[in-house]
N, C-alpha and C positions, 0 to 999 in steps of 0.2 A: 300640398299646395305649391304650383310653382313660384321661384321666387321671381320677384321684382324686376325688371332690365331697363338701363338706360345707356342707351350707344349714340356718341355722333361721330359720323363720318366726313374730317377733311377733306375736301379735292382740290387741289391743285389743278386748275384751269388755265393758268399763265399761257403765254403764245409758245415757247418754247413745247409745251405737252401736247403740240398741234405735228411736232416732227414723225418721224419713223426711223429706230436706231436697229442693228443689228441685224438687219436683215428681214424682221417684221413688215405685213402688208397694210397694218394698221396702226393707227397713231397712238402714240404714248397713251392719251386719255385714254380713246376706247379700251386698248387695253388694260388700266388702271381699272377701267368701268365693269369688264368682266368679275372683278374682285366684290365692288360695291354693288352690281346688280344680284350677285352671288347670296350676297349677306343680307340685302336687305328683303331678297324673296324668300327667302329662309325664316327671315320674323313673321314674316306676312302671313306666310303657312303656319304658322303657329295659331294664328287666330286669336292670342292672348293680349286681353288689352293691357298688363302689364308690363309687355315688350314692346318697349319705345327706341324708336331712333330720331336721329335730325342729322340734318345734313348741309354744311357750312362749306362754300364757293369760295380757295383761295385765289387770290390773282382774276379777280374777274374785271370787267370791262366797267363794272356797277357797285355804288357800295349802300348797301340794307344790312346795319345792324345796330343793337344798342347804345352803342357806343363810336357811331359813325360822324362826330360830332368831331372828335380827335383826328390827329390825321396821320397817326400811329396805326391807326387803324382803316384807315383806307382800302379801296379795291377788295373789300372781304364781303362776301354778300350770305346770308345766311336763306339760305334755299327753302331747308324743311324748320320746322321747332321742333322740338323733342317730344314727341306723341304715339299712339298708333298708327301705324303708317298703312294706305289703303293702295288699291290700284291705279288711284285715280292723282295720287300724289306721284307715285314712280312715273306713272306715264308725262306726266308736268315735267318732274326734275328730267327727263330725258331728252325736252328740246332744252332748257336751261345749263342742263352741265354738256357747254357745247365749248372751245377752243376759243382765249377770248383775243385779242388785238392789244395789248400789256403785258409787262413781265412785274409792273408794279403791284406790291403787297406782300408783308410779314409774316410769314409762316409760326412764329412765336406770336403776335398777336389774334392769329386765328386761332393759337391754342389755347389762347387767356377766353377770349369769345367763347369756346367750347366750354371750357372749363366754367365758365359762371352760367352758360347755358344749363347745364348739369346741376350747379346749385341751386338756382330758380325754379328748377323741377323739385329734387330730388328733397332738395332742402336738407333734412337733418335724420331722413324715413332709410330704413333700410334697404339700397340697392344696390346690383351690383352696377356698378359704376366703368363707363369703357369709354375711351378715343381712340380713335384708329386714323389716324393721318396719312395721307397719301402725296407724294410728292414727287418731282425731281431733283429738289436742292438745285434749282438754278436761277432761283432768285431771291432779292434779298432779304436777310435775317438779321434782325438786334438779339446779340444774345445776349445784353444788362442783365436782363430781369429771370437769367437763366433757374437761381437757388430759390428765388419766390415759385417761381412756376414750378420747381421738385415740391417744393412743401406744400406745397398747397396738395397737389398732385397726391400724395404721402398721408398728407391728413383726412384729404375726401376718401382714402383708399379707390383712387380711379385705376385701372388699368391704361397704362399706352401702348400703344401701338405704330411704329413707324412703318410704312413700306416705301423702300425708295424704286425710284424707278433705272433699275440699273445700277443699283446700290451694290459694291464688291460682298462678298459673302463667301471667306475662303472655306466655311462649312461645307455651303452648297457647291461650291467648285465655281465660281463666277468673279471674275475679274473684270473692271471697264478698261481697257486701254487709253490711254490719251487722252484722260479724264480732266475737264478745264479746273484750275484749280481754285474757282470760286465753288466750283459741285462739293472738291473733296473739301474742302475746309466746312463748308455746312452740312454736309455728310458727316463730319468727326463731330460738328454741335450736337446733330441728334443722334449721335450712336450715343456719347456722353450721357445726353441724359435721359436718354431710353438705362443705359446702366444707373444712374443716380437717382433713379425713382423706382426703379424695378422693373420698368417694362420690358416690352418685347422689341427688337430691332432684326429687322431681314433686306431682304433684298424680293420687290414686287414679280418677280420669276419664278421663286418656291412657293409662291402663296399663289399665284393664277396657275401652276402644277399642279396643286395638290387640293383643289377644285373638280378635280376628275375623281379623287377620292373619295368617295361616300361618309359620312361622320356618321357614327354606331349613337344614336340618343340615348342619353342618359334617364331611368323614368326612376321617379323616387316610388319604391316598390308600397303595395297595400298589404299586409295581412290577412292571408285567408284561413287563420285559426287562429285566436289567440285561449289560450285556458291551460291546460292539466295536460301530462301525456304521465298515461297512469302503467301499472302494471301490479293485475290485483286490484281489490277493492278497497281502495282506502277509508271509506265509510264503515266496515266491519271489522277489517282488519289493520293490527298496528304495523304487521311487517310489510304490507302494501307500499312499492312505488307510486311515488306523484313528484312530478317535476311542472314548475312554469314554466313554458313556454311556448314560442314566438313560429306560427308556419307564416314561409314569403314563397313567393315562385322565382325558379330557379330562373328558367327560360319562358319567353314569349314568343308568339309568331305575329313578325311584323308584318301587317296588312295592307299591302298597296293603297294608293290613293284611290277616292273611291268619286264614281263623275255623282253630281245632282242635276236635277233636273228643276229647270222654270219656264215660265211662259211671258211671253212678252203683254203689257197689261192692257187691256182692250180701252181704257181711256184716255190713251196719247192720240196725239196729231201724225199722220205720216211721217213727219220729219223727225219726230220725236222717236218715234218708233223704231225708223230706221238708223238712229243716233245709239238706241239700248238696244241694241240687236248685235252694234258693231263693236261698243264699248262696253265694259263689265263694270262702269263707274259709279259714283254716288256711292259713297261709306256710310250715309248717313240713313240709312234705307231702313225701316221700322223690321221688313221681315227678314236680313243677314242678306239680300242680295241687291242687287244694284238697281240704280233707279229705273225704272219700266221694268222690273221684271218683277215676277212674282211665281212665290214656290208653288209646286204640283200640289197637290191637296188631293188623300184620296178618298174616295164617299161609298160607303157599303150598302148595299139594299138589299132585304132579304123576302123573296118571291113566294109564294105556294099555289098550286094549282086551285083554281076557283075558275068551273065555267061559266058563271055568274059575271065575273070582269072582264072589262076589254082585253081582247088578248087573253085569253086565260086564265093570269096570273095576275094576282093581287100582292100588293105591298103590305109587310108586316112590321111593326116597330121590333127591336130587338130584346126587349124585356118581356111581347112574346114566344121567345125562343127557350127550348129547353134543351138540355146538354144530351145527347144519347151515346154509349159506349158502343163499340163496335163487337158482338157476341157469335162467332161466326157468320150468317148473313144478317143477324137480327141485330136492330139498335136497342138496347138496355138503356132504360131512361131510370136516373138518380136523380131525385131534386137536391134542392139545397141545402134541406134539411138536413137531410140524409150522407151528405156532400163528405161528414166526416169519419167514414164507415173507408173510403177511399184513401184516407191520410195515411198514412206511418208514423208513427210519433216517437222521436226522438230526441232527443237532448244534445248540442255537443259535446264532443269527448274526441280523443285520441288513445285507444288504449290499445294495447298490447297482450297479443292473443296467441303469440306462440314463435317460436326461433326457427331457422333452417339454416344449414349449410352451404357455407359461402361455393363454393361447388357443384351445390345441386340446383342451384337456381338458372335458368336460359334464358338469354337477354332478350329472345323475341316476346316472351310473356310482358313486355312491358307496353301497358296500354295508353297513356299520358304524357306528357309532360313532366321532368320534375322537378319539384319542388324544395326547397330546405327547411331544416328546423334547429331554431335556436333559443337557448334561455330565454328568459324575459330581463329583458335591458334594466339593468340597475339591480339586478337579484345576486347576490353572492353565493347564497346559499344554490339557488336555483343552477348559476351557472358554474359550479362546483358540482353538483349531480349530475347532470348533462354531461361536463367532462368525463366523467368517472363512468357512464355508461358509452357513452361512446369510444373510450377507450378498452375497454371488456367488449363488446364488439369485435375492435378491430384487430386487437389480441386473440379471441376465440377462431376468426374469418369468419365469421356469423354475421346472418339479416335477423332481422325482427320482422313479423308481419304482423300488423297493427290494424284497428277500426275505426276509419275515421268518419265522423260526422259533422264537420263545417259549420253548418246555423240548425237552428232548432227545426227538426220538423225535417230535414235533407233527407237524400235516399243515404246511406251508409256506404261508405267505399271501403274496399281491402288492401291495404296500401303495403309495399314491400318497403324496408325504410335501411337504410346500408349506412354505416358511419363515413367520415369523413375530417380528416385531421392534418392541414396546413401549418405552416410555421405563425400564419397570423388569423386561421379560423378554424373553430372544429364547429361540426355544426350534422347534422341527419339528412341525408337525400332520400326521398323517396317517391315511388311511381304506382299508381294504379293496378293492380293486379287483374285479370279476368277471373269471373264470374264462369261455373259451368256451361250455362248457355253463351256464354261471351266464345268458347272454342268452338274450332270447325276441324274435324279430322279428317283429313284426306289421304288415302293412300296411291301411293304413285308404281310405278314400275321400278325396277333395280337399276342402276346404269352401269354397274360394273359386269353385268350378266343377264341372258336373256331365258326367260323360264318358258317353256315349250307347254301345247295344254296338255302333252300326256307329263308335264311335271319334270322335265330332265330342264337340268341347267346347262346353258351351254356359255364358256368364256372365249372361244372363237369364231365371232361371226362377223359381216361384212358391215355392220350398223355397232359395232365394238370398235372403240381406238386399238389399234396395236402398239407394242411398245414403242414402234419407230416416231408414231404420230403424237404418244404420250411427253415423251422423251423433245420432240419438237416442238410440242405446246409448251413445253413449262421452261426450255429455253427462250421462247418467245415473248412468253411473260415477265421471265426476269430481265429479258432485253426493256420492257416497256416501263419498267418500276419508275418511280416518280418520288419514292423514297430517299433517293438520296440524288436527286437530278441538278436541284438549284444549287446555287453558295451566297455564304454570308458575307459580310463584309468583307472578313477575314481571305476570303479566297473558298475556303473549307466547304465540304460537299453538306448539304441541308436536305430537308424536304422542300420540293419545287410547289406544292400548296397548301400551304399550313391554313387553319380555318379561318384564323382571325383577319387574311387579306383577301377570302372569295366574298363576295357580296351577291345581294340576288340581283340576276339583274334585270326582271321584269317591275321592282319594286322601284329601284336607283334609275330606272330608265323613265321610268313613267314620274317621277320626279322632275328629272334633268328637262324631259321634253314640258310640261308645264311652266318649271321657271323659263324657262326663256319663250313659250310663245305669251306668257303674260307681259313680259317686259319691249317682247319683238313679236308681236300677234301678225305682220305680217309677211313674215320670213319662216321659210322652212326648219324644222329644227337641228342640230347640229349632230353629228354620227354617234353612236354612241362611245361612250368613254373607253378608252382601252383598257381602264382595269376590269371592265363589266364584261368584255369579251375573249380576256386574255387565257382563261381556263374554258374555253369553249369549242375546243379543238387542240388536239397534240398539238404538243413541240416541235415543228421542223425536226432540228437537229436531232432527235429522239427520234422520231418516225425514219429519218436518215438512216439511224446507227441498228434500227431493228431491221431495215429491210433483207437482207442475209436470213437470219432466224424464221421471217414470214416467208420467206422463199423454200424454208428447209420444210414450212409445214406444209403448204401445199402442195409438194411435191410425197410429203409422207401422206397427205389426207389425199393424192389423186383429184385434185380442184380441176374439173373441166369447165370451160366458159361457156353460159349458156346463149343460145344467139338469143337477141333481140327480139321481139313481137314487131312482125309488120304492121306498118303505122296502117295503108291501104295496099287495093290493089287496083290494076287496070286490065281489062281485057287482055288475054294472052300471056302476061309475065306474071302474076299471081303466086301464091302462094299453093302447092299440089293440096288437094285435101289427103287425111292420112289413110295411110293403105292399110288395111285390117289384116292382122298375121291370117287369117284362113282363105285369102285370096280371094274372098266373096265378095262381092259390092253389094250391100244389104240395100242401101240406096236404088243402085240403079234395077233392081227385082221391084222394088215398091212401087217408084216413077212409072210414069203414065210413058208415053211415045216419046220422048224430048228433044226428036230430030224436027216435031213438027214446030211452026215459028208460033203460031199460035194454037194455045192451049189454055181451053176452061181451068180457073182454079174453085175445087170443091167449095163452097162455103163448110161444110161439114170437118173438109181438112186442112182448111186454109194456110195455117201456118206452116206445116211440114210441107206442102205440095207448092206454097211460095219460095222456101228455100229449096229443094228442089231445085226449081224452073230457074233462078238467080246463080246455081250451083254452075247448071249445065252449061250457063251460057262463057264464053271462052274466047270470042271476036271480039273486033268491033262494030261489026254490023249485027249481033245481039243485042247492040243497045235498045232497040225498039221495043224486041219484048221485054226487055228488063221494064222500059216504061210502061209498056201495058199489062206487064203483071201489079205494077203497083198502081196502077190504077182499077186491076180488078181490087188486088187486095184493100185499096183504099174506100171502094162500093163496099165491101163484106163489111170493114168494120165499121163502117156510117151505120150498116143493117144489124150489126150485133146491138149500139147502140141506140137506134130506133126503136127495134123492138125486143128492150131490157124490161125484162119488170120489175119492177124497180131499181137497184143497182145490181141484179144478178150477171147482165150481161156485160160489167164496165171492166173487170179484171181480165177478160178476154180480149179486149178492146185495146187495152192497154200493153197486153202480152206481144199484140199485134202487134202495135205502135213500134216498140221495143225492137222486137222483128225487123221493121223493114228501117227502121233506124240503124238497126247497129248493119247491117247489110248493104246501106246504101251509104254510108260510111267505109266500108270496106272498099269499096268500087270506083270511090271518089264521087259519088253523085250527089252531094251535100244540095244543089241547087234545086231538083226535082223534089228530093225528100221534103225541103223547106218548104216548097210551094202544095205538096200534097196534105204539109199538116197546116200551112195557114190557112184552106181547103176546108179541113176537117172541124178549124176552129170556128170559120164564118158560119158553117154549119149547125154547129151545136151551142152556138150564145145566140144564132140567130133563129133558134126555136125551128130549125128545116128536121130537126132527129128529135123533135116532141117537147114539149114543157116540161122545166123542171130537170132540165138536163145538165144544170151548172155543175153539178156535183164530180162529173165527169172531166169539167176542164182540172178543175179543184184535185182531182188524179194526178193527169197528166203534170202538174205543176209538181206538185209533192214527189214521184217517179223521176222528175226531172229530164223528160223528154222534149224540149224545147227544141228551135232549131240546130242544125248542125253548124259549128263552128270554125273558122280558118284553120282552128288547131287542130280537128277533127278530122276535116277534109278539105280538095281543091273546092272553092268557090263556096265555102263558108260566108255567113256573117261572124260582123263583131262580137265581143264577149256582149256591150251596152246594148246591141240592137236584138241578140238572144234574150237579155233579160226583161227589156221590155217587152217581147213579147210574148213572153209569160208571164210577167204581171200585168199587162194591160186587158182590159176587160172590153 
């Protein structure tokens, strides 16, 4: 169960948080705000009505708090109360925590405010306990009531939290210059007693840095075995192993966020409507979503043929349904009687079913995940055995392969289990083994050698590296190593990507872009984070220092550059077609007269004797027959699809289509091609090529022969005006 949270967040609003220091294009707050919109869509995602925040307004223009009565407490206005916080709350506090026209109000009184905010919730229950205060220190501070506010602080076990805005931090490397010396004296208050209570003290620049950082969740792990890992039968026999204990999983795969879907509710008012369409608000919404909307719902009906019913098809409730197996083409029907004839019935257990050699095992056999295993917590005995085996293991170089079975009644797995022993855990890793049918053997070709079919090996051939190119490779490789690229603090050569700093970054992106268009829904969202792209492409400097080595290989592998695909051609400067080594033109023996300008195309040979006649042509005063060939070709394939019987004739159709597409593409006539198929399409929705001819557009859509494109050729449409007219009907 996760535990409890209670966080409030100070802001410091004063007039001063309204400037722009250092060179920044945005003001103090905003920037402060990246830190708190940060943290508090972070709760939000959580979804846990145990993680509460509030959020307490220093130096505002207004004063709303319990103790507003005083005048110690003036200028403090308390925004949120400490509760679940929704979207409809963040989007409030974002015209509220805006730059106010005052520099009056106590930053020590805001913290006594917080601090009893905290007790009124939390009372005496267990939570963890947080302030996070955000400031500039540049206005003013009683610091009397400094030693109350640690004890207190001390006793409630709160966590603090200072972020100054421009706070010195000779940790982080940051210094203020020319710092007024009411800043630095209340700078020294709260570093004080960030040190006199325990808290944390920085400077608000390391903490809006390391926001780009992704934080690894911490999940309080479940048990997926708890009982016995046996060896032998301990039910018959006395010399039998049994040990308690504990399986958890090692590793998880964390699952990007994932969209849902709703509908907006059919009984609002237009305005209403238009209101939950643009906002995601109302927390208080029976089904988890915001007010007008409602989740998807999905509804199954199960049909059977009846010519009796309209339409064919009759509606069945589902408790007439019966389960049938699939038996090569036949469905085997089991009732439910019967239902446990299909079980396995097993017990859980982990037992151990035989040893192998730390050497003979291949790490690609591993089919899972894995997982560890450990005594049973509070066992002496238990975890005294477990040591003692796991050290005989790791002393032998021995795996154990063990049978494991989870919950009663599971399939059984064959688990490989390998010891493991740190200074502060010993504990069993183990992975899923395959199953015979779980392998696939495939055998490949050699690549050190080429085997001839009368069986001769041969180690010098043109498709073999030679030693020049072997020799250049592996220089090239160790030019690109990454192993010892980066450095440490120290200076000292490291590994340039150790695992624990790569993140994924379809998961961390699809994050980053969510919190902020929930907090900024209408702004584009922000590039991604440099640590998400920072392993996504070499090193410069590295790609630099190998170009020598890649230079030395292509010249040992003979790398010739292949030219380019012409995009099109025009009349006369074209591209030659290729000459056939026998000096034959199979072509032009086939072709009909092709000096003549017009020439019948077969229906019988349409497609060859259209490319053809498009071949030959090499002017610009060709262009004419170019058009009157596609427009005979365009008559044939209107006639292959008139008279299709059923859909026999629509793959020819479409062969066609393809044809004078990719051809009139080549040539640059994207604007004839467009008008011949928008042509062919009034034709065939408009019932001129017979009923029941949709099916055929329903091709052409799926093939993706739509108009031709700017990018395709001159005098293209748009990609938008392509797509609509493939999906419009």
């Amino acid at each position: 169960m996760a535990s409890k949270e209670a966080t409030v967040y100070i802001v410091d609003c004063g007039m001063t948080m309204g400037e722009t220091s250092h060179g920044r294009a945005q003001t103090n707050l905003d920037w402060a705000l990246e830190y708190v919109w940060d943290r508090i869509t972070a709760t939000i995602a959580t979804g846990r009505k145990t993680a509460m925040a509030g959020v307490v307004g220093l130096r505002t223009d207004g004063t709303s708090n319990f103790l507003e009565s005083e005048s110690e407490y003036a200028n403090i206005t308390v925004f949120q109360d400490i509760g679940q916080v929704f979207m409809a709350q963040v989007r409030r506090l974002r015209g509220e925590l805006v730059v106010s026209s005052t520099d009056a109000g106590d930053a020590m009184s805001a913290l006594i405010i917080a601090i009893q905010m905290i007790v009124n919730t939390c009372k005496k229950l267990k939570y963890e306990r947080k302030i996070v205060l955000i400031t500039d220190a540049r206005g003013s501070m009683q610091a009397d009531d400094l030693e109350a506010v640690v004890e207190k602080l001390k006793e409630d076990a709160t966590q603090l939290v200072v972020l100054g805005v421009d706070f010195d931090d000779p940790e982080y490397g940051f210094k203020e210059e020319d710092k007024p010396t009411s800043k630095a004296e209340n700078e020294a208050i709260l570093k004080q007693l960030c040190q006199d209570c325990g808290g944390t003290f920085g400077t608000l620049a390391q903490a809006v840095d390391e926001l780009s950082v992704p934080r690894v969740k911490s999940v309080r792990p479940t048990p997926s075995y708890k009982g016995s890992l046996t060896l032998g039968n301990p039910q018959e026999f006395d010399t039998a192993l049994s040990i308690d204990v504990e399986r958890y999983p090692k590793t998880m795969t964390a699952p990007a966020q994932s969209a849902s879907r709703f509908v907006v509710r059919s009984d609002l008012a237009p305005s209403e409507v238009m209101q939950a369409t643009q906002t995601l608000d109302g927390e208080a919404a029976p089904n988890g979503y915001s007010e007008g909307l409602s989740a998807v719902k999905n509804a199954l009906s199960y049909q059977v043929d009846d010519e009796n019913a309209p339409g064919g098809k009759r509606d069945i409730d589902r408790d007439e349904l019966a389960k049938g197996y699939e038996y090569g083409r036949t469905a085997v029907h089991i009732s439910e009687s019967d239902r446990n004839v299909t079980t396995y019935e097993t017990v859980p257990s982990f037992d151990i079913i035989g040893f192998v050699d730390k050497s003979q095992y291949e790490r690609w056999m591993d089919m899972t995940r894995a997982a560890l295993t450990i005594a049973q917590r509070g066992n002496d005995k238990a975890i005294m055995a477990l040591s003692s085996f796991i050290h005989a293991l790791y002393e032998l170089e021995s795996y154990a392969v063990a049978r494991l079975v989870k919950k009663e009644n599971n399939e059984p797995r064959i688990v490989l289990v390998a010891p493991c022993i740190e200074p502060d855990l010993e504990c069993l890793y183990d992975v899923e083994l395959p199953f015979t049918e779980d392998l696939r053997s495939y055998k490949f070709p050699p690549l050190d050698r080429i085997i001839t079919v009368s069986g001769k090996e041969l180690k010098v051939h043109r498709n073999l590296p030679n030693e020049d190119l072997q020799a250049a490779m592996s220089d090239y490789v160790d030019s690109m190593d990454l192993a010892t690229f980066g450095t440490n603090d120290e200076g000292e050569p490291t590994e340039y990507m150790p695992m624990d700093e790569t993140f994924s970054p379809m998961l961390h992106r699809i994050q980053q872009v969510i919190k902020h268009r929930a907090v900024f829904p209408e702004s584009e969202p922000p590039p991604p984070a440099d640590v998400l792209v920072r392993y996504s492409h070499s090193p410069a400097e590295l790609v630099q220092q190998s170009k020598s080595a890649l230079s030395r290989v292509v010249k040992a592998a003979d790398v010739k550059k292949v030219p380019p695909k012409a995009r099109g051609r025009r009349f006369g400067r074209g591209k030659e077609a290729p000459k056939p080594l026998s000096d034959l033109d199979v072509g032009a023996l086939l072709a009909k007269d092709m000096k003549r300008k017009r020439r019948r195309i077969d229906p019988d040979n349409a497609i060859p004797e259209f490319k053809q006649l498009i071949d030959a042509q090499d002017t610009e005063e060709a262009l004419d027959v170019v058009h009157d060939a596609c427009k005979q070709f365009k008559d044939i394939i209107c006639d292959w699809i008139k008279h299709s019987v059923g859909n026999s004739g629509y793959g020819r159709a479409i062969e066609g289509i393809r044809v004078m597409r990719e051809n009139m593409a080549e040539i640059d006539e994207a604007g004839f091609f467009n008008e011949v198929l928008r042509d062919i399409k009034a034709k065939l929705l408009g019932g001129e090529l017979g009923d029941g001819r949709s099916e055929m557009w329903y091709m052409v859509r799926v093939n993706k022969l739509g108009l031709l494109q700017d990018q395709d050729a001159t005098n293209g449409v748009s990609a938008e005006e392509a797509k609509a007219f493939l999906t419009a009907k």
